[in-house]
ROSE-4610 file (N, C-alpha, C; in Angstrom, 1 decimal, always signed):
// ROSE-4610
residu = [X/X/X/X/X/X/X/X/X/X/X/X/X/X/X/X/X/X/X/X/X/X/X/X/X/X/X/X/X/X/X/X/X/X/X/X/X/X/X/X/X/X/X/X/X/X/X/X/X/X/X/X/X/X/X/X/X/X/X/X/X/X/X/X/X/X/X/X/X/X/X/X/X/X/X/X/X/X/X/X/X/X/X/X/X/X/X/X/X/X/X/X/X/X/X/X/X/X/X/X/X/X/X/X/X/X/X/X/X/X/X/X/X/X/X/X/X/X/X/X/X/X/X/X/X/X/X/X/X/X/X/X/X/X/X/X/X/X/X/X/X/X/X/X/X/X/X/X/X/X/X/X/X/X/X/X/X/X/X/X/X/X/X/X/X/X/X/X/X/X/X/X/X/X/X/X/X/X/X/X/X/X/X/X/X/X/X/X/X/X/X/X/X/X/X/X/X/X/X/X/X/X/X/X/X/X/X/X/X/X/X/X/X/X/X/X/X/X/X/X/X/X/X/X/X/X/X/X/X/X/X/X/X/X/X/X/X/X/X/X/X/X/X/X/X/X/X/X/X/X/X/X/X/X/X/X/X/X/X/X/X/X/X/X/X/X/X/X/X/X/X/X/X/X/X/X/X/X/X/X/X/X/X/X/X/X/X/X/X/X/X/X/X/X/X/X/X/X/X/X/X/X/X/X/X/X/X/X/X/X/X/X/X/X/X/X/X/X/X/X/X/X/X/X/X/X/X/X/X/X/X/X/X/X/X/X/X/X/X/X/X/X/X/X/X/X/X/X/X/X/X/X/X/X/X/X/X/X/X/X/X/X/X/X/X/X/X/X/X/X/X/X/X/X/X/X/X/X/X/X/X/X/X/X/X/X/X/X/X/X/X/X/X/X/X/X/X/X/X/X/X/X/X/X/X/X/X/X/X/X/X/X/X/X/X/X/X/X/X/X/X/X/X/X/X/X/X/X/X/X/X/X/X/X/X/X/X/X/X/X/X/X/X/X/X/X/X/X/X/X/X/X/X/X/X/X/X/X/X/X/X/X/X/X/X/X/X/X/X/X/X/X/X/X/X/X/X/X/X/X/X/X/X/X/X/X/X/X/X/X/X/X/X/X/X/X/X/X/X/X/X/X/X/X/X/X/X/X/X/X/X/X/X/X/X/X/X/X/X/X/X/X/X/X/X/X/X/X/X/X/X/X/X/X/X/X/X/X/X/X/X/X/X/X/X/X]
num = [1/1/1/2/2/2/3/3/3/4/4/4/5/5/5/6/6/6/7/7/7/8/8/8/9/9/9/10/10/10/11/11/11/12/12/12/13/13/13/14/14/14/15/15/15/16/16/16/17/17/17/18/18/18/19/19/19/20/20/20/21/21/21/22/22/22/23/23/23/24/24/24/25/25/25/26/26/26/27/27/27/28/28/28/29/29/29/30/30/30/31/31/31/32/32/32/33/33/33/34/34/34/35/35/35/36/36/36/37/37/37/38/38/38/39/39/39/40/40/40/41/41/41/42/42/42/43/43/43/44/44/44/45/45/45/46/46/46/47/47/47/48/48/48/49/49/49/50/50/50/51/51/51/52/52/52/53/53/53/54/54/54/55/55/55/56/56/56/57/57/57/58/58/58/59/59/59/60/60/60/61/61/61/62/62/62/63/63/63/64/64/64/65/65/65/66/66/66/67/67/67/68/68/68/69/69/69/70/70/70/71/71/71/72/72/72/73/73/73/74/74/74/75/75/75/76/76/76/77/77/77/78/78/78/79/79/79/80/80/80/81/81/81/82/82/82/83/83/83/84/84/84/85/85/85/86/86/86/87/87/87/88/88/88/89/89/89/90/90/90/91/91/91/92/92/92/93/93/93/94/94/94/95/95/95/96/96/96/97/97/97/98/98/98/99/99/99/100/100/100/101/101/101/102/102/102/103/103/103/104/104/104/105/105/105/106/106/106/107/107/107/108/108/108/109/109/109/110/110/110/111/111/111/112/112/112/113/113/113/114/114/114/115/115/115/116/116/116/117/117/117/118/118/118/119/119/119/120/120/120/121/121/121/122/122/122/123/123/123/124/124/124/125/125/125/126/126/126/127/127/127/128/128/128/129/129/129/130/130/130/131/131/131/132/132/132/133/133/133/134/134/134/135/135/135/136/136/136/137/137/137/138/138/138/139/139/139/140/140/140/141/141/141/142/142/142/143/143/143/144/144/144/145/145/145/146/146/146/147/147/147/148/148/148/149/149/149/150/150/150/151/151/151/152/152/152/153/153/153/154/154/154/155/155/155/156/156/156/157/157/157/158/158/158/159/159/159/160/160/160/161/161/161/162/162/162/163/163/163/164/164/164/165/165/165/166/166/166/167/167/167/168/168/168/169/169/169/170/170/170/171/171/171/172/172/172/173/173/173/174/174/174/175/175/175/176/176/176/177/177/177/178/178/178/179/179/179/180/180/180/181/181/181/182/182/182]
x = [-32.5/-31.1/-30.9/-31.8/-31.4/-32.0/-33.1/-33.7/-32.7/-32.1/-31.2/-29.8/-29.3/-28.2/-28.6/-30.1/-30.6/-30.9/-30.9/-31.4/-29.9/-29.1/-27.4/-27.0/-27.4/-27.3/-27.6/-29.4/-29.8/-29.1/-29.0/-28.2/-26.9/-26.1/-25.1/-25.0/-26.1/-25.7/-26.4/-27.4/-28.2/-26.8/-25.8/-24.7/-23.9/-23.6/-22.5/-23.3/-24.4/-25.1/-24.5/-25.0/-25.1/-23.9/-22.7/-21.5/-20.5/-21.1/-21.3/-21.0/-22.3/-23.3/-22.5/-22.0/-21.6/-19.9/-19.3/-17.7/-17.7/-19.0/-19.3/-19.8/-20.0/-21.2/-19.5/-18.6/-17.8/-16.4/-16.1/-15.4/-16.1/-17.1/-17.8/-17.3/-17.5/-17.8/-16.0/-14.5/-13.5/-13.4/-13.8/-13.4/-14.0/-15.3/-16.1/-14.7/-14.7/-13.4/-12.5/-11.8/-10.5/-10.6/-11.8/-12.0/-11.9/-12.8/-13.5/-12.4/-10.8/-9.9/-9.3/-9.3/-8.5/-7.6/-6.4/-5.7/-6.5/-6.8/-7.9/-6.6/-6.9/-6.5/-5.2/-5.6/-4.2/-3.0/-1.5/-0.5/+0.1/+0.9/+0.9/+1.7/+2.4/+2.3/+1.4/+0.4/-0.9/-1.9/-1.9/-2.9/-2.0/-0.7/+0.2/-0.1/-0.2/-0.7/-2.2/-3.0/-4.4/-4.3/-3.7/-4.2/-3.7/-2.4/-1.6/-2.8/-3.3/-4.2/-5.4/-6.0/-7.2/-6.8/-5.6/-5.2/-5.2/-5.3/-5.1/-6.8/-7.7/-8.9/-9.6/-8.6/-8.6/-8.2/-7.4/-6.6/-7.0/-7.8/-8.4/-8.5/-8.3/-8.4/-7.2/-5.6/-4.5/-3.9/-4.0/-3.1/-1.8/-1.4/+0.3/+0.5/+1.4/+2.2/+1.9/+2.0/+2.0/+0.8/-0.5/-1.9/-2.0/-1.3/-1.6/-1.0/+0.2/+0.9/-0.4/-1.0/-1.6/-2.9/-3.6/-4.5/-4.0/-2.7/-2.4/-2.3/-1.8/-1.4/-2.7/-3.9/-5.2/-6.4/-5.7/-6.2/-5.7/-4.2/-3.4/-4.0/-3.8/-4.1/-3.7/-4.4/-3.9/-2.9/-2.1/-0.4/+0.1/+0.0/+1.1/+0.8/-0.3/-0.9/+0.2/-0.3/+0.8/+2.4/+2.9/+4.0/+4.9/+4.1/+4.4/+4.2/+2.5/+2.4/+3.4/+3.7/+4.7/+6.2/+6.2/+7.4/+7.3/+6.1/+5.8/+6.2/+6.0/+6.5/+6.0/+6.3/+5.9/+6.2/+7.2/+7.5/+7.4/+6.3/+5.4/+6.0/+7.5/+7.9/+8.8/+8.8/+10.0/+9.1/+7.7/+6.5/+6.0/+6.3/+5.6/+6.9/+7.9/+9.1/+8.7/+8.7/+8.8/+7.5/+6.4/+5.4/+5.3/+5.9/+6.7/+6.9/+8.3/+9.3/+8.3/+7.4/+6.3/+5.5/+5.1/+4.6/+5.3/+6.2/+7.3/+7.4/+7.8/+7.5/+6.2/+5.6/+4.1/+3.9/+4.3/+4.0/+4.8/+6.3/+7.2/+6.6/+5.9/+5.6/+4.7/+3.8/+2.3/+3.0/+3.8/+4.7/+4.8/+5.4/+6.4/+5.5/+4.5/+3.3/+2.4/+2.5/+1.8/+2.6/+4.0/+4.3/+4.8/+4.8/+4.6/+3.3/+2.3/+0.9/+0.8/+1.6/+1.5/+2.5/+4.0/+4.3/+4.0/+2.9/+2.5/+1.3/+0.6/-0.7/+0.2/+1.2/+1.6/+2.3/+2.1/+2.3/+4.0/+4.6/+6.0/+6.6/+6.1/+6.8/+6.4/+6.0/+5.7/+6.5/+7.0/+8.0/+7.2/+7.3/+6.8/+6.4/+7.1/+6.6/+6.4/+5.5/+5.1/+5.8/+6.5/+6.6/+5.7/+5.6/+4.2/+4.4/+3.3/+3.4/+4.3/+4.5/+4.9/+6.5/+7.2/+8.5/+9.0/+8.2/+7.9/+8.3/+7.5/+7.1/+8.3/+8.9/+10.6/+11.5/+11.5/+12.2/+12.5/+11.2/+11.2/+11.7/+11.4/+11.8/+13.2/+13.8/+15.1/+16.2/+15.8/+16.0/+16.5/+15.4/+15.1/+15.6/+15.6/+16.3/+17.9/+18.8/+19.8/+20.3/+20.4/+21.1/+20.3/+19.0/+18.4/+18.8/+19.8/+19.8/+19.7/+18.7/+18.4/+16.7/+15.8/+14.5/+14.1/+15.2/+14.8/+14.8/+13.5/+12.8/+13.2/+13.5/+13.9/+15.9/+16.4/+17.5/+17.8/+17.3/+18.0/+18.5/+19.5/+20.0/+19.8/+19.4/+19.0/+20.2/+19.7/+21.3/+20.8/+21.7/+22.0/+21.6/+22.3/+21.7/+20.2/+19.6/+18.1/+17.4/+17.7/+17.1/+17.0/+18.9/+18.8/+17.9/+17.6/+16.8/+15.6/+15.1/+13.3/+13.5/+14.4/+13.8/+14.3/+14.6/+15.0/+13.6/+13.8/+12.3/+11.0/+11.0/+9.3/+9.7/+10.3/+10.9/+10.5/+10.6/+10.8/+12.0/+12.0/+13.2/+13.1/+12.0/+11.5/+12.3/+13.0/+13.6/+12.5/+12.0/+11.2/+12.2/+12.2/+13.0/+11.9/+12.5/+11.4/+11.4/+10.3/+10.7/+11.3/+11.3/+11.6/+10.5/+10.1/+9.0/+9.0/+8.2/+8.6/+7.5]
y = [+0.5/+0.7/+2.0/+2.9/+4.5/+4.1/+3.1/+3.2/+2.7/+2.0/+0.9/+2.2/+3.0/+4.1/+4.7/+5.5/+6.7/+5.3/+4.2/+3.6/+3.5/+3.2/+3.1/+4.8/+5.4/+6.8/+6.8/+6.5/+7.3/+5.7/+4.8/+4.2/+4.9/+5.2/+5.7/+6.6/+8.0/+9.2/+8.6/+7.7/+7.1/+6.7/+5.8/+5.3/+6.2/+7.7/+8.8/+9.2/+9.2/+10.2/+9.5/+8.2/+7.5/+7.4/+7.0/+6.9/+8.4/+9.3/+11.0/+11.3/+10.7/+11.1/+10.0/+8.8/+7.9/+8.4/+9.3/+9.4/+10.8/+11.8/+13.5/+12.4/+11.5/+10.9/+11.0/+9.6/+9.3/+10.2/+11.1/+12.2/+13.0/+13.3/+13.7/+13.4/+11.4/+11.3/+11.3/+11.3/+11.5/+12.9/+13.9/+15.2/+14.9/+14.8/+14.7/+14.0/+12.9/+11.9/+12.6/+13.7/+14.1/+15.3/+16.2/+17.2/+16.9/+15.6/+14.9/+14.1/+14.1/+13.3/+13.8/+12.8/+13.2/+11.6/+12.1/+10.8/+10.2/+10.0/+9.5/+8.6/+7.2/+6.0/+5.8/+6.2/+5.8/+6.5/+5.7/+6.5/+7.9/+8.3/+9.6/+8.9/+7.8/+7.1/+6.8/+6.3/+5.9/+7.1/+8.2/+9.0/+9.8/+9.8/+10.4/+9.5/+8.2/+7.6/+7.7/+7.8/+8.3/+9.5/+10.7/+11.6/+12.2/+11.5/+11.2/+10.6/+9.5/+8.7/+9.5/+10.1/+10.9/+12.2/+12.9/+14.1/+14.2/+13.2/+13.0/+13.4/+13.0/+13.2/+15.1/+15.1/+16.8/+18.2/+17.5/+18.7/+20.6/+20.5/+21.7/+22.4/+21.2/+21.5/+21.8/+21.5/+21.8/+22.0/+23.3/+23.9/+24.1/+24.3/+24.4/+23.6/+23.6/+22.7/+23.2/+24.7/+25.4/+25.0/+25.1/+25.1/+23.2/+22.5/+20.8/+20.5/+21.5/+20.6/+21.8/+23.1/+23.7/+22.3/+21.6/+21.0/+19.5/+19.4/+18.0/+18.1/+19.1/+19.5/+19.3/+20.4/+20.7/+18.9/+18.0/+16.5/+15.6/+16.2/+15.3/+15.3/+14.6/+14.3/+15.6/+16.2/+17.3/+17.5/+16.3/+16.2/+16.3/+15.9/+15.9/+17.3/+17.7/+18.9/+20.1/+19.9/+21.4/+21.1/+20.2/+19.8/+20.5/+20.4/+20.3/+21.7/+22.3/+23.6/+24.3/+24.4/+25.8/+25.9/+24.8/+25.1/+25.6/+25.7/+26.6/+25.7/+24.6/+23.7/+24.2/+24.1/+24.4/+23.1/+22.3/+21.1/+19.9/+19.3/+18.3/+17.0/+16.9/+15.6/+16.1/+17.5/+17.2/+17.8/+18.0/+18.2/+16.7/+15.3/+14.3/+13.9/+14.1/+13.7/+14.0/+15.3/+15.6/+15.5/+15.1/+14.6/+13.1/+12.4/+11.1/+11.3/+12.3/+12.4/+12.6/+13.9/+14.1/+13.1/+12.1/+10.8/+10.1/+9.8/+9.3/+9.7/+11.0/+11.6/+11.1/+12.3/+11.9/+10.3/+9.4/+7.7/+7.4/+8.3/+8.0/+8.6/+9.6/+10.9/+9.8/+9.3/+8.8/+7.9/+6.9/+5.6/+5.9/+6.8/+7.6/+8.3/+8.9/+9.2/+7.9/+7.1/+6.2/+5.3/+4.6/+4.2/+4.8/+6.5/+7.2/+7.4/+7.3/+7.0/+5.8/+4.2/+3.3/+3.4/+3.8/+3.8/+4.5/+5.8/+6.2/+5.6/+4.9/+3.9/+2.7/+2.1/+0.9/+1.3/-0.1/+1.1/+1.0/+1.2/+1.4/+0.2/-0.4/-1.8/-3.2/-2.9/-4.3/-4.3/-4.7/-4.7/-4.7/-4.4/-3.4/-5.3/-6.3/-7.6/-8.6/-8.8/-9.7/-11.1/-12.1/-13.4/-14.5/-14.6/-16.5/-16.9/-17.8/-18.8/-19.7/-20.4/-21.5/-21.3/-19.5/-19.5/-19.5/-19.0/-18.6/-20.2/-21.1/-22.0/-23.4/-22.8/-23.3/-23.4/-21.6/-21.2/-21.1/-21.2/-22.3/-23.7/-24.5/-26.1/-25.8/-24.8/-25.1/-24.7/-23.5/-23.5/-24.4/-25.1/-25.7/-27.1/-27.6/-29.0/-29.0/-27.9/-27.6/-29.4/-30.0/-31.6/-32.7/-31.9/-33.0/-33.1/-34.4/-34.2/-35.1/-36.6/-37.5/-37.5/-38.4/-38.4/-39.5/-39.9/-41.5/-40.5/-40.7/-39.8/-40.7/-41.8/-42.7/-42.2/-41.8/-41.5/-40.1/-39.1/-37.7/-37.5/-35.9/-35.6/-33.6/-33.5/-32.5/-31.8/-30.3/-29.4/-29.4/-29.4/-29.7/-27.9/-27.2/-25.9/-25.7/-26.1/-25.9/-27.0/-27.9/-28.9/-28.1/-27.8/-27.2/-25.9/-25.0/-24.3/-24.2/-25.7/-25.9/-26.5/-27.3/-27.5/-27.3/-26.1/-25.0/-24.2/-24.1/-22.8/-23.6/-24.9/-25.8/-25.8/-26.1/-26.7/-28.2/-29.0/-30.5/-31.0/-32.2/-32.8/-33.7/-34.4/-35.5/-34.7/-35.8/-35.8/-35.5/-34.3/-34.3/-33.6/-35.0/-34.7/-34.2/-33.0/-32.3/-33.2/-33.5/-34.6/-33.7/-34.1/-33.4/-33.4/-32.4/-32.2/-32.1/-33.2/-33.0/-31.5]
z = [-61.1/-60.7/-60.0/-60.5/-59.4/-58.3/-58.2/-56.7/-55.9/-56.4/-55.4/-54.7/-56.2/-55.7/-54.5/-54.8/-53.8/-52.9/-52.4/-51.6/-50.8/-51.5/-50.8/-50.3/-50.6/-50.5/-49.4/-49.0/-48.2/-46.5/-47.1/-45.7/-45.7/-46.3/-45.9/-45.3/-45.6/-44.9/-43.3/-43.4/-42.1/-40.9/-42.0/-41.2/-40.8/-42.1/-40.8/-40.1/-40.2/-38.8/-37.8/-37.7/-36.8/-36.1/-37.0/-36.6/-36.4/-36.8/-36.1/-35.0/-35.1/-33.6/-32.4/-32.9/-31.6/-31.3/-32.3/-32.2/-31.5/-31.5/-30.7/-29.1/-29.3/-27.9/-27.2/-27.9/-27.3/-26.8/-27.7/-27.8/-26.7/-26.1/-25.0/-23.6/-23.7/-22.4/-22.3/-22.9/-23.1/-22.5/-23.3/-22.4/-21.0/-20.8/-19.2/-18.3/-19.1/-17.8/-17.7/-18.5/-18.3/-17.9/-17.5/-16.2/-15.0/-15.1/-14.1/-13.5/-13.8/-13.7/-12.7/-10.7/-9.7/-9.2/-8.8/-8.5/-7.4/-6.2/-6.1/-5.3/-5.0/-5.1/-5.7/-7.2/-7.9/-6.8/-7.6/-7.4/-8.3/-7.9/-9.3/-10.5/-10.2/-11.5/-12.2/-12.0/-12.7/-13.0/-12.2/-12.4/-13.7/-13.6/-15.1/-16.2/-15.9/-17.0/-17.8/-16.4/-17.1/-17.6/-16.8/-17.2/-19.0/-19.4/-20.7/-21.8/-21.2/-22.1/-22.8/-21.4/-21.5/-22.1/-22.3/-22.7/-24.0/-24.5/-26.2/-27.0/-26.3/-26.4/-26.0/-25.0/-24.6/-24.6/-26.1/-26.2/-26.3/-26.5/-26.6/-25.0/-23.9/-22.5/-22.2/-22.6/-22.3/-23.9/-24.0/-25.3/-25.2/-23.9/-23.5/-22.8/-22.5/-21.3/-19.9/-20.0/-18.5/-17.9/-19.1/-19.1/-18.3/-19.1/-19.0/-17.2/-17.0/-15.9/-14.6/-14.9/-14.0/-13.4/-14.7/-14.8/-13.8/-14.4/-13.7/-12.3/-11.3/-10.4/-9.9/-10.2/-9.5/-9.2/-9.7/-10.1/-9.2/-8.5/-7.4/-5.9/-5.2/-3.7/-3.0/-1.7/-1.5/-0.5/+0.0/+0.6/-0.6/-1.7/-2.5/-3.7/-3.4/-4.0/-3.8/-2.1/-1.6/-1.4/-1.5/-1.8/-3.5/-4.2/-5.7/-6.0/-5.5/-6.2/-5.8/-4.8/-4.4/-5.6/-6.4/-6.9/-8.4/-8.4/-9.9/-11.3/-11.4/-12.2/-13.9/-14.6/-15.8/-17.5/-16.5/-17.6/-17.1/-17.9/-17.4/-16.7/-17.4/-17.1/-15.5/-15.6/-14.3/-13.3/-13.4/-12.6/-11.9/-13.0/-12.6/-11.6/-11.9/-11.0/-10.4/-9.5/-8.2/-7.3/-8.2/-7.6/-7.3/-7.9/-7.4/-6.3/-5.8/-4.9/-3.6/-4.0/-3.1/-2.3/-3.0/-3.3/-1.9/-2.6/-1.2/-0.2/-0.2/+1.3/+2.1/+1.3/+2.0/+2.6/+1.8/+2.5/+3.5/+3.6/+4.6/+5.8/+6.1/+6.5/+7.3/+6.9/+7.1/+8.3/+7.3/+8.3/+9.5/+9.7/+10.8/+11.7/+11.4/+12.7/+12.8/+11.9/+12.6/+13.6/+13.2/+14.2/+15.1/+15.5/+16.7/+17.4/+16.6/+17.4/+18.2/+17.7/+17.8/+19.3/+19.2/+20.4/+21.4/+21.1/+22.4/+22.6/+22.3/+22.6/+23.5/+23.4/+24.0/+25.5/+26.6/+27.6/+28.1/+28.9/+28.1/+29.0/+30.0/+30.3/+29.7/+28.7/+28.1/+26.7/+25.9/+24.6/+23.3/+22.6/+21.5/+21.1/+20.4/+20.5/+21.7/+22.0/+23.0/+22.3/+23.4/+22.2/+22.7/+21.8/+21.7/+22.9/+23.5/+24.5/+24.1/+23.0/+22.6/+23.0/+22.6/+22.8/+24.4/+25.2/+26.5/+27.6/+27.0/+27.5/+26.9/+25.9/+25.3/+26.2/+26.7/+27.6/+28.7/+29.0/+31.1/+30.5/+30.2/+30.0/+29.6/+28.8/+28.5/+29.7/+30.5/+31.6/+32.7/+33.4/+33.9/+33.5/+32.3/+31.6/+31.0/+31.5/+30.8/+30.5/+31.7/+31.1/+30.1/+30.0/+29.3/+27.7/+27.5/+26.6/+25.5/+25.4/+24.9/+25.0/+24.3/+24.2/+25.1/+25.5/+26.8/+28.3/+28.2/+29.4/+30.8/+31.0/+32.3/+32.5/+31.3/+31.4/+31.6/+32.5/+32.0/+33.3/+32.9/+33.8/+34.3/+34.8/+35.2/+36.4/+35.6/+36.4/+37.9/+38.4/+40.0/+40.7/+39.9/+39.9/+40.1/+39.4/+38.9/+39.7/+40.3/+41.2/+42.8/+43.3/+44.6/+44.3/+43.9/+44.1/+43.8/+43.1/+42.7/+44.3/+44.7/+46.0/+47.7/+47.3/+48.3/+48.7/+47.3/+46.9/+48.0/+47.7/+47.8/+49.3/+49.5/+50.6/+50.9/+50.2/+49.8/+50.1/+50.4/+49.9/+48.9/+48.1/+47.7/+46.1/+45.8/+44.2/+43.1/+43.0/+42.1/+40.6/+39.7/+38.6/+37.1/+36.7/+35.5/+34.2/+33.2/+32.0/+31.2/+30.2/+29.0/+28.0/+27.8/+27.1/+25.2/+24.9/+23.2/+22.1]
């Protein structure tokens, strides 16, 4: 019977090592991620959420608040970096605000030189949208067919307008009458 105790003994201290050693492993690679933590991709919504998540794990890395928001700042994109530092923020929630607000700018900002790059690339007599052939080609026929106004192609009537000058223009006289195209 004591073999069996000292035998539960010695697994158990085997098991906290073990499980020790795997919560200092994991508690590790937690601080690593939350140094290592830059917004990146995310937005500063999400990178507040990580960096909240991962904070809990790190606390010994942000003791204060002044210490947490210096850390959060040094982790943001650097448009919205120098946006935010200059205002000396010290309370974390009205830090992540205005790095929001920053957020927005900066994307409006981006918007707005690009579609200024865009209109000095294009050249200035042609219209920012070009329209389809399909509308183009609506447009002459509708033109040109103002009377047509049934699908019985042997019956139409075409503007008198639009006739004398297709055959003024040709210099024809032969009735050439336009169909109606479906």
């Amino acid at each position: 019977m004591c073999y069996i105790t000292s035998e539960r003994r010695r697994i158990s201290v085997v098991e906290y090592i073990s499980i020790s050693g795997a919560n200092q492993w994991f508690l590790g690679q937690k601080h690593k991620e939350f140094l290592e933590l830059k917004q990146g991709r995310m937005t500063v919504t999400e990178y507040e959420r990580e960096f909240v998540r991962l904070r809990k794990y790190a606390r010994k890395y942000v003791s204060t608040e002044e210490i947490m928001c210096k850390r959060f700042v040094d982790g943001l994109n650097e448009d919205i970096k120098l946006l935010v530092r200059i205002l000396d923020l010290k309370e974390f929630v009205v830090l992540v605000e205005w790095a929001c607000k920053a957020e927005d700018f900066s994307r409006e900002k981006r918007k707005a030189d690009s579609e200024a790059r865009d209109s000095e690339n294009r050249p200035m007599n042609k219209p920012y949208h070009s329209s389809s052939k399909k509308s183009r080609d609506s447009f002459c026929r509708s033109n040109a067919l103002v009377g047509c106004q049934n699908r019985d192609f042997g019956n139409q009537h075409v503007n008198p307008k639009a006739q004398a000058t297709s055959e003024s223009s040709v210099g024809s006289v032969r009735n050439n009458k336009p169909k109606c195209q479906q």
